[in-house]
C-alpha positions in Angstrom: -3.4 34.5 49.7 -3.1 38.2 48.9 -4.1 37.7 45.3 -7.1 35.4 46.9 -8.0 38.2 49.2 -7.7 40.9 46.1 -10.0 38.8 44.0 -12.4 38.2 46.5 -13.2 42.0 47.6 -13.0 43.1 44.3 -16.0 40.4 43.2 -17.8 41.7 46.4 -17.3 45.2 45.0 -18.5 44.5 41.9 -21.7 42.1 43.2 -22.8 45.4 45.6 -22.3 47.5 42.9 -25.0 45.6 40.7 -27.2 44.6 43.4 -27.6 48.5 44.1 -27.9 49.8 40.1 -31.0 46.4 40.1 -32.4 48.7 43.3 -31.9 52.0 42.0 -35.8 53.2 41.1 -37.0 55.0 37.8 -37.8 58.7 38.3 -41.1 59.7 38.4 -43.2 59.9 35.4 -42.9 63.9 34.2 -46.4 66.0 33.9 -46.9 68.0 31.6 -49.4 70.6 31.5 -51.5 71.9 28.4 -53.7 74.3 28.1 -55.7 76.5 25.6 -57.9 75.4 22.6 -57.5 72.5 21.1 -54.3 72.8 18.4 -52.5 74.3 21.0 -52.7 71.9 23.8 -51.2 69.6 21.1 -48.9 72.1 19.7 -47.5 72.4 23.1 -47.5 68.3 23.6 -45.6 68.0 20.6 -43.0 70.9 21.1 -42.3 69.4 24.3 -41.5 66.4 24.1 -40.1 66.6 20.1 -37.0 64.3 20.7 -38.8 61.6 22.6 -41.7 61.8 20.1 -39.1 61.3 16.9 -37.2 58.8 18.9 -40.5 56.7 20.1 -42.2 56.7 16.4 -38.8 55.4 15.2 -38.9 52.1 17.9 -43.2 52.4 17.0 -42.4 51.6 13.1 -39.6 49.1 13.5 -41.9 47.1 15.7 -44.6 47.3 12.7 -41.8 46.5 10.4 -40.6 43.5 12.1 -44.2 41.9 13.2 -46.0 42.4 9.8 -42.5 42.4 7.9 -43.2 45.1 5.5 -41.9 48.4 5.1 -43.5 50.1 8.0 -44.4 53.6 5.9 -46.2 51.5 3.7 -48.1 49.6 6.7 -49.2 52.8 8.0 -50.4 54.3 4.3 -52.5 51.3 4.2 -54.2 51.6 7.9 -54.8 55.3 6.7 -56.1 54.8 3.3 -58.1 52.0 4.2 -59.8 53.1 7.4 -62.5 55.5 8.1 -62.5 57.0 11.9 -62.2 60.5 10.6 -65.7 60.8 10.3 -66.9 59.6 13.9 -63.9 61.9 15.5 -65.6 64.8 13.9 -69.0 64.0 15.3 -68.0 63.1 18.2 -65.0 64.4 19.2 -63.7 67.1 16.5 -61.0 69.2 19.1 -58.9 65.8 19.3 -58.4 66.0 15.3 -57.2 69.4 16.3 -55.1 68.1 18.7 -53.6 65.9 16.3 -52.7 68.8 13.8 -51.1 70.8 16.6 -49.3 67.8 18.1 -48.0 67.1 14.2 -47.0 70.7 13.8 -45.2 71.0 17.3 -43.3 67.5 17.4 -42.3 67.6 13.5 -43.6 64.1 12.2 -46.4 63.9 9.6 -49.8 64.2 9.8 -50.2 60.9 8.8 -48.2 59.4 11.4 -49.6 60.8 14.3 -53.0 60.5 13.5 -52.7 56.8 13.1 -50.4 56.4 16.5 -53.1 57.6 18.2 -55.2 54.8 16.7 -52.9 51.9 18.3 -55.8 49.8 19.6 -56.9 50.0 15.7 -53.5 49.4 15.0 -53.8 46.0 16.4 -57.1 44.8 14.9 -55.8 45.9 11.6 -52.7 44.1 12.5 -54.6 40.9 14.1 -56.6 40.4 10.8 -53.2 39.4 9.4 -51.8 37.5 12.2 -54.4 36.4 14.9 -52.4 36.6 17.8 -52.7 37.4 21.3 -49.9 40.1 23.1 -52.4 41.9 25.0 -51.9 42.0 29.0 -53.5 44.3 30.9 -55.2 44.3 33.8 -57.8 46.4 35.5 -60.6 46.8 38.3 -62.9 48.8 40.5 -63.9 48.9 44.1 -66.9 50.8 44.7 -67.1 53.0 47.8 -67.3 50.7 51.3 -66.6 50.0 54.7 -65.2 53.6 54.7 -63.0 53.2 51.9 -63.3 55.6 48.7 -63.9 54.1 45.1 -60.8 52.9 43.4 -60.2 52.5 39.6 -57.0 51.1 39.2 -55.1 49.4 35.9 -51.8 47.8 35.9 -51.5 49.4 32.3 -49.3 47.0 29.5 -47.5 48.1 26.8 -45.1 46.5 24.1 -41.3 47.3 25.0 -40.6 49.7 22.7 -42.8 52.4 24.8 -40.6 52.2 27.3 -39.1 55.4 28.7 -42.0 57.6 26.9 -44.6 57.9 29.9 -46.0 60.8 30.8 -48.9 62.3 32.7 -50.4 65.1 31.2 -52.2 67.8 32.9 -55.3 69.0 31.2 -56.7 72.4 32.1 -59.9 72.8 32.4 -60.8 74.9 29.2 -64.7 76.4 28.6 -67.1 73.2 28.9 -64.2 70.8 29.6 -63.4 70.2 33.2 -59.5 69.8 34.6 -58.0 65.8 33.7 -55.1 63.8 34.2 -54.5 61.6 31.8 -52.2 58.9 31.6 -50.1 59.1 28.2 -46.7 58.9 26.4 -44.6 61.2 23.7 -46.7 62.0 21.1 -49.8 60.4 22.1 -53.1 61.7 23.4 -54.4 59.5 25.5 -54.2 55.9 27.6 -56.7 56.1 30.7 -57.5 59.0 33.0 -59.9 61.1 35.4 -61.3 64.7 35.7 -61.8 67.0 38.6 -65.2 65.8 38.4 -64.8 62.8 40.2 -64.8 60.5 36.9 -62.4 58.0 35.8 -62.1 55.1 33.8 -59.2 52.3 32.8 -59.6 50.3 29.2 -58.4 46.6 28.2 -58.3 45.3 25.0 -60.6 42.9 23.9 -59.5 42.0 20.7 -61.9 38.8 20.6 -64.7 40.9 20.0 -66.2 42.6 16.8 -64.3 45.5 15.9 -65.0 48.6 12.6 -63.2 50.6 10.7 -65.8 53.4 11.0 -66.6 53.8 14.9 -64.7 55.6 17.2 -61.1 55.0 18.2 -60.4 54.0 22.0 -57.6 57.0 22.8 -61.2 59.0 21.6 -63.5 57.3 23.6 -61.2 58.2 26.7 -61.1 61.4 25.8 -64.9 62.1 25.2 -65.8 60.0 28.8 -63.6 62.5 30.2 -65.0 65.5 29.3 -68.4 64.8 31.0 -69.7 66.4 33.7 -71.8 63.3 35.7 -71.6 59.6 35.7 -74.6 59.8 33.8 -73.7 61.7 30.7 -70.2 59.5 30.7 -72.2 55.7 31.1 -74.7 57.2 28.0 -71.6 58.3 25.8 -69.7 54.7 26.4 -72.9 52.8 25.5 -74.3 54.8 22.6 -71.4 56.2 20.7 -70.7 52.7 18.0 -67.0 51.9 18.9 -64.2 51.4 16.5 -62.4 48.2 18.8 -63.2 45.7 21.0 -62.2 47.2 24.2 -63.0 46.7 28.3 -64.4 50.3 30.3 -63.9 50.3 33.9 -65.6 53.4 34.7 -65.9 54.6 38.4 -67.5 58.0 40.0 -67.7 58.7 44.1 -69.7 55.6 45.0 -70.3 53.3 42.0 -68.2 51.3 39.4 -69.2 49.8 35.9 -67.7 47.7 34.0 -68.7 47.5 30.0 -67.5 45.2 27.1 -67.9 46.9 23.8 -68.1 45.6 20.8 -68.5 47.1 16.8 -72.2 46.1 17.3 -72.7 46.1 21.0 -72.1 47.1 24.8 -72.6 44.6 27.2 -72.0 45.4 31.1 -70.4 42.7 32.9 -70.7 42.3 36.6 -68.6 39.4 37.4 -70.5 39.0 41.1 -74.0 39.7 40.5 -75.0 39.6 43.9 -72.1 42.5 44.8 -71.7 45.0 42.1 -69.6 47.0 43.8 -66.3 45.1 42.7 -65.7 44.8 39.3 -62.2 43.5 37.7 -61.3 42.4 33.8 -58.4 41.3 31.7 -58.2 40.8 27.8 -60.7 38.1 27.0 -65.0 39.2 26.4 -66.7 37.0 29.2 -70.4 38.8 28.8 -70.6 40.1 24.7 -70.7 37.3 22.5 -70.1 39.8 19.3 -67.4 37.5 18.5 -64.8 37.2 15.7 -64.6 33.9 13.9 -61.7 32.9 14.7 -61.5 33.6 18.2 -64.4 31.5 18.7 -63.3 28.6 20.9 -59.9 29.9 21.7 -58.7 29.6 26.0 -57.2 32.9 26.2 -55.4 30.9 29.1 -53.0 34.0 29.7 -55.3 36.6 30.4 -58.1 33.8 32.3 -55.1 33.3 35.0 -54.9 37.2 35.5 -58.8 37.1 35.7 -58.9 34.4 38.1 -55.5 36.0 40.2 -57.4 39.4 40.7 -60.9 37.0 41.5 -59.3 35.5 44.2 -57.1 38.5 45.7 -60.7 40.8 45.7 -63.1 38.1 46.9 -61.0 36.4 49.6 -62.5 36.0 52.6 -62.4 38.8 55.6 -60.1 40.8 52.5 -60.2 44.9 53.7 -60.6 46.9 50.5 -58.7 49.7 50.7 -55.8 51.4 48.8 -53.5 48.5 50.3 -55.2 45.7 49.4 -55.1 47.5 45.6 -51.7 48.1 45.4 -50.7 44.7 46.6 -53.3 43.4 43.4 -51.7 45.3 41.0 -47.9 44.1 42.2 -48.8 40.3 42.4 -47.4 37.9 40.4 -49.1 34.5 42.1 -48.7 33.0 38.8 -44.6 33.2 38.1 -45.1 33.0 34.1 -48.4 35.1 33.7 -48.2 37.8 36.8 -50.4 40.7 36.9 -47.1 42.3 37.2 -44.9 42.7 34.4 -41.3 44.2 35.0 -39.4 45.3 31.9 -37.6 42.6 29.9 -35.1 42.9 27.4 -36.6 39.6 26.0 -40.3 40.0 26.5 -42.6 41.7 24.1 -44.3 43.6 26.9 -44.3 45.2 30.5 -46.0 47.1 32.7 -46.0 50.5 31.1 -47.7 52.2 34.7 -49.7 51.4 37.2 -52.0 53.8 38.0 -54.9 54.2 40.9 -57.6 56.5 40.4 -59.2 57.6 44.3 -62.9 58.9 43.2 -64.4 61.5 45.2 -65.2 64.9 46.0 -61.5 65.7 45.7 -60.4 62.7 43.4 -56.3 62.0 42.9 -54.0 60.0 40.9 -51.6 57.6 42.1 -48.5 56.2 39.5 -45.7 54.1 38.8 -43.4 54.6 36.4 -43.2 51.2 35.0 -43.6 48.2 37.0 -45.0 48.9 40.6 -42.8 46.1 42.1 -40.1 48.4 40.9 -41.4 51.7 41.4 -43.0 53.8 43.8 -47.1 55.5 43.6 -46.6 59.1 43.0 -49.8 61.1 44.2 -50.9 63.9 42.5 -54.2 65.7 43.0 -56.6 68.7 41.2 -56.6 72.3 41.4 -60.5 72.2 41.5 -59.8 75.6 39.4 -62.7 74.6 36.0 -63.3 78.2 35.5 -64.2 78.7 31.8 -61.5 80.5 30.0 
């Protein structure tokens, strides 16, 4: 009996003990803020965070390694030798090649590499010519200001595992013409989704149905140039008139109206999924208004990412729903479909997860709310401007 007893409250000990480590919640995602011109803001990036960028770019090419299987440093000299965005980031958006150099000379890696880690939406075309698969999962949308309520931009953000553990926020100073951002990134990157002090934010999804070139501009760069306009105005024109590099989604919200745009290589096509109430606008990773498709997508169900569509459908058009910041959050932390959630926790055996989950509250004084990871298993941290965009 004593031996009974001693077994027994030792396998409670050791049950509480892992139900508490399952509970125990990630730490916040870390800021960083950068300031300056260009190179230094990525000088500064890269200095800082040198160890997680080495260690993230080693996970980055044994993931390349393993899905294309070839040597990953021989991947990567063909993406770079055989694609031509250089041109468009200098006419469009020439600091962010400066950025790259000083992020390169502050973290240590190549040039080569972190140019073309930036490009990881062209990553994926250039590796979905080869294979034609789908891995992409995120999920995004956008309540225009109502009944009260702000305007919300908010993206349940996915990522493949190996990004794990390399989020972070960065702070962008506001520097001359470019006003103060938060931006949603990770180690050695420049750039996932954001908003400025401006009142301006947007959220992306991959589309990687539609039409894509090697010669437009990259995504992280199409973030980055929506972000350093002044007016809704000047950011709608950039996303529809710059020629874009990858089929991609653009959520893109001020203080009282949200858009939603599906851009293509050869065209951008705004999608309003109710017609009759365009101020709620949601998407996941399959084109549903630009028919600038690739061959062989044609035809294809996309049935992962059109029971995500129809989960966030039915959550933002029920009847009598309240839109407000609650009715968001509990969106972006559903998982009404047990094998295809909007919600992704981090798996050991999955190929991805729910890198953040980020709301964007658009406004005269705009915030940021974020998860690190999975916001079933995290808590929104809140985090607001300085509304300082003196020019330096």
């Amino acid at each position: 009996m004593k031996n009974f007893t001693t077994l027994f409250l030792l396998s409670l000990f050791v049950a509480t003990n892992a139900q508490q480590k399952n509970t125990v919640k990630p730490k916040d995602v870390p800021v960083i803020e950068l300031s300056g011109k260009p190179y230094d803001r990525g000088f500064q990036l890269g200095q800082t965070y040198k160890t997680e960028t080495a260690a993230l770019y080693k996970r980055w090419k044994e993931d390349l390694a393993n899905s294309l299987q070839q040597d990953a440093d021989s991947i990567i000299d063909d993406f770079y030798q055989n694609t031509h965005f250089q041109a468009a980031l200098q006419k469009w958006t020439p600091d962010l090649l400066d950025e790259i150099k000083g992020l390169a000379a502050g973290s240590g890696q190549s040039y080569k590499d972190v140019y073309c880690f930036q490009l990881m939406d062209e990553f994926w075309v250039y590796a979905n010519k080869k294979m034609h698969g789908e891995k992409h999962h995120c999920s995004g949308l956008g309540i225009a200001a109502q009944d009260g309520n702000p305007t919300y931009i908010s993206q349940n953000l996915d990522a493949p595992n190996y990004m794990n553990g390399a989020q972070i926020l960065i702070h962008l100073v506001a520097y001359k013409n470019h006003p103060e951002q938060y931006i949603l990134s990770a180690a050695g990157l420049l750039a996932l989704n954001g908003v400025n002090a401006n009142g301006i934010g947007l959220t992306v999804n991959t589309l990687m149905d539609l039409q894509a070139s090697d010669d437009g501009l990259p995504v992280f760069a199409m973030i980055r140039g929506i972000l350093k306009q002044k007016n809704i105005k000047d950011a709608l024109a950039f996303v529809q008139n710059v020629k874009h590099a990858s089929g991609q989604n653009y959520i893109i919200g001020n203080a009282d109206s949200v858009y939603d745009f599906e851009a293509s290589s050869n065209k951008v096509v705004r999608y309003i999924p109710d017609p009759k109430n365009p101020k709620i606008v949601f998407h996941t990773n399959h084109a549903v208004a630009n028919d600038d498709i690739k061959p062989w997508y044609k035809g294809r169900v996309y049935k992962d990412s059109r029971i995500r569509f129809d989960a966030i459908k039915n959550r933002l058009e029920a009847k009598n729903v309240n839109l407000n910041v609650a009715t968001v959050e509990t969106t972006l932390r559903s998982k009404d479909d047990a094998n295809t959630p909007i919600c992704r926790p981090f798996g050991a055996n999955e190929y991805v997860f729910t890198f953040s989950s980020v709301i964007f509250t658009l406004g005269k004084n705009p915030t940021v709310q974020l998860t690190n990871g999975s916001p079933d298993q995290a808590d929104y941290v809140l985090h607001t401007f300085n509304n300082n965009n003196k020019k330096d």
